[in-house]
N, C-alpha and C positions, 0 to 999 in steps of 0.2 A: 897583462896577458902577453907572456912572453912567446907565447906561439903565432902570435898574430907578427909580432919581430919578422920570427924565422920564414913566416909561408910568403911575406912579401919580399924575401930575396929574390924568391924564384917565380910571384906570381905579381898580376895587378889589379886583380881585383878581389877584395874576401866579404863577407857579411859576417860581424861578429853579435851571439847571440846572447843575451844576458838578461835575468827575469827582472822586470820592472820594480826599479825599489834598490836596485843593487850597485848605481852608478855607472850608468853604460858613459852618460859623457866624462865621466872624469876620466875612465876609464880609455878613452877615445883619443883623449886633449893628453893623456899622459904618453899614450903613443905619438901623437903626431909629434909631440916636446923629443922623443928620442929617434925620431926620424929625418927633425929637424938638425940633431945632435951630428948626424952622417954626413961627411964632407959634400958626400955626392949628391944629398936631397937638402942642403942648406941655401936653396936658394930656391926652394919649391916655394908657390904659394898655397896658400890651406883655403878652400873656399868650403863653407860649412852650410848643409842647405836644412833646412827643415819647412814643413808645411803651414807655420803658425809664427806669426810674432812674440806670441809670449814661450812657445819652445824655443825660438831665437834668443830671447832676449833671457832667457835661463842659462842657456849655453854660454854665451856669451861672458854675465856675471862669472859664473861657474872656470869657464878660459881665462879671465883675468885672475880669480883668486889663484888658479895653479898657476898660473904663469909667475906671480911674485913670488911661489916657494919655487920653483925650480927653474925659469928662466934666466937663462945668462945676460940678458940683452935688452934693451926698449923693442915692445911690441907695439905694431902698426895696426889698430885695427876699422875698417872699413863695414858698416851696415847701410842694407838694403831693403829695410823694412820698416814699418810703421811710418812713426812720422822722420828718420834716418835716410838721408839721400849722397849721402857722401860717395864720391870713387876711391876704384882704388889705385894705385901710383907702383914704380920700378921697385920701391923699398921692402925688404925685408929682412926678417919672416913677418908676413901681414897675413893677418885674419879678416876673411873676407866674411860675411853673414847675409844670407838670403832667402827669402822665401822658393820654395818651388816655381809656382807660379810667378813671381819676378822673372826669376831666370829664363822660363819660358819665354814670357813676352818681350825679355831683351834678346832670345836666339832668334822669333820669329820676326823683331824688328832690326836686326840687325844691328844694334845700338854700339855705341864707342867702347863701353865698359863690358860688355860680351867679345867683342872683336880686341878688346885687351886683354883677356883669360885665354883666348883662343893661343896666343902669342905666347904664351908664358906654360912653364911644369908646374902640375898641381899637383895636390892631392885634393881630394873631393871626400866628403864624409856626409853624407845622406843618412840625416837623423829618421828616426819612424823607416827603417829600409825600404819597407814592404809600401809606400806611398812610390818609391823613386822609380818603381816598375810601371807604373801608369804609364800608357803611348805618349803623354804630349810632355811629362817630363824624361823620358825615357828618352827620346827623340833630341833636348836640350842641352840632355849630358852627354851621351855620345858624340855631340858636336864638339866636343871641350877636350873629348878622351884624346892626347896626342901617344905617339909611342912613348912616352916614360910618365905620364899621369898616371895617378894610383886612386884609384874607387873605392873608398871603407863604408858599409855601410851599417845600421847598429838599430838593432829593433830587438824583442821580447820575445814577436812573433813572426817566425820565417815565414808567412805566409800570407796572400791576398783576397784568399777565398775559404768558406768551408764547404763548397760545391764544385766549384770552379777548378780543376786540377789543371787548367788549361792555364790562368792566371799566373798561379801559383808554381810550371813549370816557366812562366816568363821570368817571376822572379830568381828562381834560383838560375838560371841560364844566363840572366842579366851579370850575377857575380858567379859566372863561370862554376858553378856549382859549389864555391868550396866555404863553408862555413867553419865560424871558429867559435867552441862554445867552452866552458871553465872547467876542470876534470873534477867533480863533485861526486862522484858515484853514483847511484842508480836514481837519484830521487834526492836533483840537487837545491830543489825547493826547500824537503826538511831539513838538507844540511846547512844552507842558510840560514833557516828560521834557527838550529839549533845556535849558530853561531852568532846571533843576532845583527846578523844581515837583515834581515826579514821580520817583519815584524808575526804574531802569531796572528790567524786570522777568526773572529767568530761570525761564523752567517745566523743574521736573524732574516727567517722567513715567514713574511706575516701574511694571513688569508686576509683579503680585501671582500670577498662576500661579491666577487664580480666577474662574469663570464666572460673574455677574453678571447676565447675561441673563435670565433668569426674575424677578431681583428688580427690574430696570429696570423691566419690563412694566408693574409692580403701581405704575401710577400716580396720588396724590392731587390733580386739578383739572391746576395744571401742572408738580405734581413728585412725588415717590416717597412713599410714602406711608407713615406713622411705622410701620407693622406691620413692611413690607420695609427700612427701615432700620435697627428691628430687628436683623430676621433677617442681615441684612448685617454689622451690629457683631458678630455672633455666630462670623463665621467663623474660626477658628483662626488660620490659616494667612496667610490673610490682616492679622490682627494681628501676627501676628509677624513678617511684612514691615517694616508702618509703624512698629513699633518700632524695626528693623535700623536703618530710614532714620530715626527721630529721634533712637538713638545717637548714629551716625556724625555727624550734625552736629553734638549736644549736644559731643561730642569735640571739631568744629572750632572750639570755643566762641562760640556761637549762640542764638538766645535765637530761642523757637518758640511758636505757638498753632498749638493744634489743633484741629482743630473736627471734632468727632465723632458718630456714627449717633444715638445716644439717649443718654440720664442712663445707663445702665449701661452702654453700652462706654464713655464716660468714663473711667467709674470701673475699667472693666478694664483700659486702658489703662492709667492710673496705676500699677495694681498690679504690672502688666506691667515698665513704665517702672522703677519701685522695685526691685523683684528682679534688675534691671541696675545698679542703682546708679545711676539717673537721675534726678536731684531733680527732681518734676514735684509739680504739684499742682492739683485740678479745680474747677469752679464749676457748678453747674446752678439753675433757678429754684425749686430747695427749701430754697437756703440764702436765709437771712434777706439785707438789703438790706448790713448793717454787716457780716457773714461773707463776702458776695463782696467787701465793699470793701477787707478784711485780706488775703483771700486775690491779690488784682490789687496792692496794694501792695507784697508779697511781692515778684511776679515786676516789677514795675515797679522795685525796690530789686534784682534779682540776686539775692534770696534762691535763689530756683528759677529754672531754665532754661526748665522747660516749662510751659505753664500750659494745661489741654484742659476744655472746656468744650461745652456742647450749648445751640446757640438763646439764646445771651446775649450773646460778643464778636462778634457780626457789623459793631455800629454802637456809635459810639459810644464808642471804648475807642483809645487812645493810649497808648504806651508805649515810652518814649525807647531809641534801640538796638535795636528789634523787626529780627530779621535775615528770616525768616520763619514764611509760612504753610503748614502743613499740612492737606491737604482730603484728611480722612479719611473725609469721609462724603458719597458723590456726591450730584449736585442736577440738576435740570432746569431751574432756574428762571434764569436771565440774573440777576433782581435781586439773590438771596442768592448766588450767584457774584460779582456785582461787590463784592458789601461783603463777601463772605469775605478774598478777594484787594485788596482796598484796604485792608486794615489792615497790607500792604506798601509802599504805592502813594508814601506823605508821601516828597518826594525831603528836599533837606540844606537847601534854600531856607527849606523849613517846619519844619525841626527833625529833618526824617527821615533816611534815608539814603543814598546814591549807587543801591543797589542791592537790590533784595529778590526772595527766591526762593519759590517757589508749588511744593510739594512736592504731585503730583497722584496718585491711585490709581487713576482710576475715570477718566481722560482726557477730562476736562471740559472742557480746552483745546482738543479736536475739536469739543465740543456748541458751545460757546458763540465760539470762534475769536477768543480774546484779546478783550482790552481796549476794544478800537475799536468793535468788531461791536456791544457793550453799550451802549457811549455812544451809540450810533446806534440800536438796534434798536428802539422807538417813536416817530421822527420823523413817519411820517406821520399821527399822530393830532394833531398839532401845528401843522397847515400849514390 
């Protein structure tokens, strides 16, 4: 995206916006490689933040493989996440990686390695954008922002809220309003899918035979709220629907995430799935960094078919052959809908597939009305 080039002669801060599925970090890392390229930013450091160690640790792989087709140079790179505690040092160009929350708690403690980025020109690249508006990382980066550090930020969905316009003006105020998005024409979704960017999407909507109404109600800010998802993962009946429907696929030999109400219907699920003879296996944020990375290489190798997990593969997660998504645990929110369902989205251009299918419970394709509606649905805070 050669406009994102031009707008940072004259500005320092942009958010560039690209549908999930379509390579925003390559697309990120191939900028910062020609930024790096400018006599006058060749001595910037790249500190790369994301909210997740396995979005880190994608980026990352991802930064290396381009760096050997197009870098001139040994690259330095420096992580802060998982089980990675390395600093980072004078040399570069070095790739720094961190979590948000690290970086936090190294601005609010003051730490050697916060008060060494302080010292030095960045560039800053805040993967998932629409996280880096939150007050207490919001408050972390600005501490880093000096006069010639440059803010890139790279998300799907320009937006923090689908109630909240109060949010959602923090974020776009955060990069100065000025967004960069690809000139696709009116509906750059199908032009993608046409190009096989995209993969094509089919929604199966299955009736579950179960009232859900009372636990809709019970809303947190602009989505359900973890009590009522709960009680949702709790319903019998309704599991052994989504089981029926992840069988019958697993049978059509299919490879599935699912993304479920809490850490315990996860794991019900699983048990569920097992006593059918369905090889699955779960991940939630209690396993250590190196247990979920076994457990994703498993299903990444064909070990297991299904892999169900709660509040962890939304972002970030890649896996060759992924036939579908199961949205086992409804949402209100536009933004964790899009990155449930774009972990279908990679079409065959990008490594992905012709085709993926988005197994629904809770007819979330009504709420949010595909693909398009998302892509669009915070334009006007942008204008």
């Amino acid at each position: 995206m050669r406009s994102a080039d031009k707008t940072l002669e004259n500005k320092q801060r942009l958010l560039i916006q690209l549908p999930t599925g379509t390579g925003k970090t390559r697309t990120a890392i191939e900028l910062v490689i020609r930024l790096w390229n400018a006599p006058a930013r060749a001595k910037y450091l790249v500190l790369w933040l994301a909210h997740s160690a396995e979005l880190l640790e994608q980026s990352f792989s991802t930064f290396v493989k381009v760096w050997h087709e197009k870098g001139s140079c040994s690259l330095k790179s420096v992580r802060q996440y998982g089980q990675f505690k390395s600093l980072p040092t004078k040399y570069s160009p070095q790739l720094i990686l961190a979590t948000y929350q690290k970086l936090t708690s190294a601005f609010r403690n003051k730490t050697e390695w916060f008060e060494f980025l302080k010292e030095n020109k960045l560039i800053i690249i805040c993967d998932e954008a629409h996280k880096s508006a939150a007050s207490r990382y919001r408050e972390a980066i600005v501490g880093l922002l000096g006069e010639s550090c440059l803010l890139i930020g790279l998300t799907a969905t320009p937006g923090r809220s689908s109630v909240d316009s109060h949010e959602n003006a923090i974020l776009s105020n955060f990069y100065r309003g000025t967004k960069i998005v690809p000139n696709l024409g009116s509906d750059p979704i199908l032009e993608l899918q046409k190009q096989g960017v995209l993969a094509q999407i089919e929604y199966v909507v299955t009736e579950t035979h179960v009232d859900l109404e009372n636990y809709l109600m019970d809303s947190d800010n602009d989505d359900i709220s973890p009590g009522a998802l709960r009680g949702i993962g709790r319903i019998r009946l309704r599991n052994e629907r989504i089981c029926e429907v992840i069988e019958r696929e697993v049978l059509k030999k299919k490879k599935l995430i699912v993304f479920a109400c809490s850490i315990e219907h996860a794991k019900q699920l699983a048990v569920m799935l097992g006593m059918k003879g369905v090889p699955a296996r779960y991940i939630d944020h209690t396993f250590t960094w190196r247990e979920r990375q076994n457990v994703i290489l498993d299903f990444q190798n064909s070990v297991v078919s299904v892999l169900l997990n709660y509040e962890i593969l939304s972002t970030g997660f890649d896996a060759p052959n992924l036939d579908a998504v199961v949205l086992a645990r409804p949402t209100m929110s536009p933004i964790l809908y899009s990155q449930m369902i774009g972990r279908v989205l990679r079409g065959p251009r990008v490594g992905g597939t012709s085709k993926g299918y988005v197994y629904d419970f809770v007819d979330n394709l009504k709420q949010h009305h595909g693909i398009m509606n998302v892509h669009q649905q915070f334009e006007s805070y942008w204008r």
